[in-house]
C-alpha positions, -999 to 999 in steps of 0.1 A, spaced: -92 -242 -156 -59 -239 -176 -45 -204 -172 -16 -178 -181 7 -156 -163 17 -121 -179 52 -115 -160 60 -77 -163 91 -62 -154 96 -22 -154 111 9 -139 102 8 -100 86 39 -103 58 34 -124 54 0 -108 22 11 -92 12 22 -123 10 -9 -141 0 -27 -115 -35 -2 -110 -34 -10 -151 -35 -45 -149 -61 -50 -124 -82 -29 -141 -74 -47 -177 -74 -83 -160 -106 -77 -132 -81 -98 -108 -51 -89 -84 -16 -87 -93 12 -107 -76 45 -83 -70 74 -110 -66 107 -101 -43 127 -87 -74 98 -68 -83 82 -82 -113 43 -77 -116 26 -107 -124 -7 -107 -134 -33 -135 -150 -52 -144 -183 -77 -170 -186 -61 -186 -219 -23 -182 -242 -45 -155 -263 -61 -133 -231 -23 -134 -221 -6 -128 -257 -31 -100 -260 -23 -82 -224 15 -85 -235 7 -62 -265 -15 -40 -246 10 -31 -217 40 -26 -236 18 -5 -257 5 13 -226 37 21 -209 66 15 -239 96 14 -237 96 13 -201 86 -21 -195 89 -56 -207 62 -86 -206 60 -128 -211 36 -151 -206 35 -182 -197 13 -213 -187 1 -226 -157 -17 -253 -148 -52 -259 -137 -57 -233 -104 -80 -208 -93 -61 -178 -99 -90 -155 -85 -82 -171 -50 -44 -178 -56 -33 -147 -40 -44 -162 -2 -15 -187 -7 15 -185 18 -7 -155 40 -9 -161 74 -14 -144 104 17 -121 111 23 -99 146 45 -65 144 45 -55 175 12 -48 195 -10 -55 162 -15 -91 147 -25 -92 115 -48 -117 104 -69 -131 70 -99 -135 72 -102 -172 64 -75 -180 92 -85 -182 135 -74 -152 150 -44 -165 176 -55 -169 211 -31 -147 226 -33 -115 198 -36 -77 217 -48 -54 186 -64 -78 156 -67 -62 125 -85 -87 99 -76 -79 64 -82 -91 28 -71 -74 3 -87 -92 -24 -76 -67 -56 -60 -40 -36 -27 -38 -24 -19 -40 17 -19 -72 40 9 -71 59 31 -98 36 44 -69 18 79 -50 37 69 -20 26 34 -23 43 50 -34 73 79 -12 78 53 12 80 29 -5 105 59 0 126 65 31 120 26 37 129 26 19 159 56 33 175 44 72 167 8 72 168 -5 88 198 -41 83 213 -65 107 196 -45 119 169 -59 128 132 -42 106 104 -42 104 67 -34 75 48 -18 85 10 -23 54 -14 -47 34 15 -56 4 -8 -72 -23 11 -71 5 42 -49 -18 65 -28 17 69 -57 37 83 -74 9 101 -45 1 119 -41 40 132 -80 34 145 -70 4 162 -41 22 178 -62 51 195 -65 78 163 -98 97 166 -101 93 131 -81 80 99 -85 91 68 -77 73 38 -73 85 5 -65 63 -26 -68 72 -67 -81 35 -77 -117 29 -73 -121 -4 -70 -96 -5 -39 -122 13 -21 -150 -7 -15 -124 -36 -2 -114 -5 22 -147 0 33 -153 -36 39 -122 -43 57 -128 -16 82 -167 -25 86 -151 -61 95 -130 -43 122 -151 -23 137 -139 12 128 -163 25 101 -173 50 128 -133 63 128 -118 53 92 -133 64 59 -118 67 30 -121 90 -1 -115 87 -37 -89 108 -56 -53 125 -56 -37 131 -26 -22 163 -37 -58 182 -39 -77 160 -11 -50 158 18 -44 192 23 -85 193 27 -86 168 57 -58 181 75 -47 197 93 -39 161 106 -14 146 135 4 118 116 7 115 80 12 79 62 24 78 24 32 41 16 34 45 -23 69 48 -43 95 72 -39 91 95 -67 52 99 -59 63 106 -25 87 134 -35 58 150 -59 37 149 -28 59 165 -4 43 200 -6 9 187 -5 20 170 29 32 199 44 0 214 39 -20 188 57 2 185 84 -2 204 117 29 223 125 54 199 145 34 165 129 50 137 117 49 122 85 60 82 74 71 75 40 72 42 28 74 20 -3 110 27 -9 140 0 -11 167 8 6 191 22 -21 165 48 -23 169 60 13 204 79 -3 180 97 -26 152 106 -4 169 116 24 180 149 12 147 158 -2 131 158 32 161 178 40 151 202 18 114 206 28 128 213 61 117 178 76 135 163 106 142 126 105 133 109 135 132 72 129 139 49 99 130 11 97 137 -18 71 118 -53 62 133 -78 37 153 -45 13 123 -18 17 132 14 36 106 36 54 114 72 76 94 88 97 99 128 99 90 156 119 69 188 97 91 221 107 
């Protein structure tokens, strides 16, 4: 089958926006190159013409959107291209379509089929190792934005009691569910459907806080975070390019957070801070 790509380009911040928009439009996932253009898939040149009009429409004048053909591939399955298995530190992350390497310590096996997380992404990863190096055995953790749930799953592989993940799209979380049924921590990750402002504040309070989204949702959510967190807990922020670490620093400043480690992958920027 002959199909289209729809190559959107916006403001960073809304980003997750029209990404959640166009898998919801298009019923498959969205590609996010390197410089940050969305790219998501029509099944002929008028699907495509039609989900140009529609975007700009939805989120004018921020954005801007082409299409253009491609040739005859299963887009629905396209996104397992160039994924492989991928170790950061004690964890190795693996697809589930790939052997899991002989000598792996902590396997997490992900898919993420329409919803964002598998470890190719910096941003994912920066805060893996963030995770990984904080986490402490029997701690409570929320995951903001949990998507496929590789966030929270990763915090039950690591020794959390329990990981929460909470995320506003509703199709991510039956992939969630499944991905932490296929690792053996549906007993300690679950994850619950809606904002993080109102729901995190009503799991806590927890031991480690995860918010892998964008920089000004993770601002917004500051307060809410403080709320969850247990006096002296830490939270990790992620999705943020470096440039952005100028920006954000001095808002944690300003909610009295303490900066305790920072960590980059391929131009994303992630902190991890301690709640006064």
């Amino acid at each position: 089958m002959s199909w289209w790509a729809v190559d959107v380009q916006s403001d960073p911040a809304l980003r997750d926006a029209i990404a959640a928009w166009l898998v919801t439009e298009t019923g498959q996932a969205v590609e996010e190159r390197p410089d940050g253009t969305l790219v998501g898939f029509a099944g002929d040149a008028a699907g495509a013409d039609g989900l140009c009009r529609r975007v700009r429409h939805q989120f004018e004048p921020a954005v801007t959107a082409t299409s253009r053909a491609l040739g005859d591939v299963d887009w629905t399955t396209r996104w397992r291209d160039g994924i492989a298995a991928r170790r950061l530190g004690r964890l190795t992350l693996v697809p589930s379509w790939l052997p899991v390497p002989e000598d792996a310590e902590l396997v997490i096996v992900i898919d993420p089929e329409t919803a964002f997380g598998t470890g190719e992404h910096g941003s994912t990863r920066a805060a893996l190792r963030l995770l990984e190096a904080l986490i402490q055995p029997g701690d409570l953790v929320l995951d903001l934005g949990s998507g496929s749930g590789i966030l929270a799953i990763a915090a039950a592989r690591l020794g959390a009691r329990r990981a929460i993940g909470i995320e506003v799209d509703e199709e991510a979380m039956p992939v969630a569910a499944g991905n932490a049924l296929r690792n053996g921590v549906s007993d300690r990750a679950e994850f619950l459907h809606g904002d993080a402002a109102d729901l995190a504040p009503l799991a806590g309070p927890a031991d480690l806080v995860v918010s892998n989204i964008l920089r000004v949702p993770n601002v917004a959510l500051l307060p809410a975070i403080t709320r969850a967190l247990a006096p002296g807990g830490i939270a990790i922020f992620a999705g943020m390019e470096v440039p952005e670490r100028a920006l954000f620093l001095p808002e944690l400043e300003r909610a009295g957070y303490q900066p305790i480690q920072e960590m980059e992958d391929e131009g994303w920027w992630a902190v991890a801070a301690r709640r006064p």
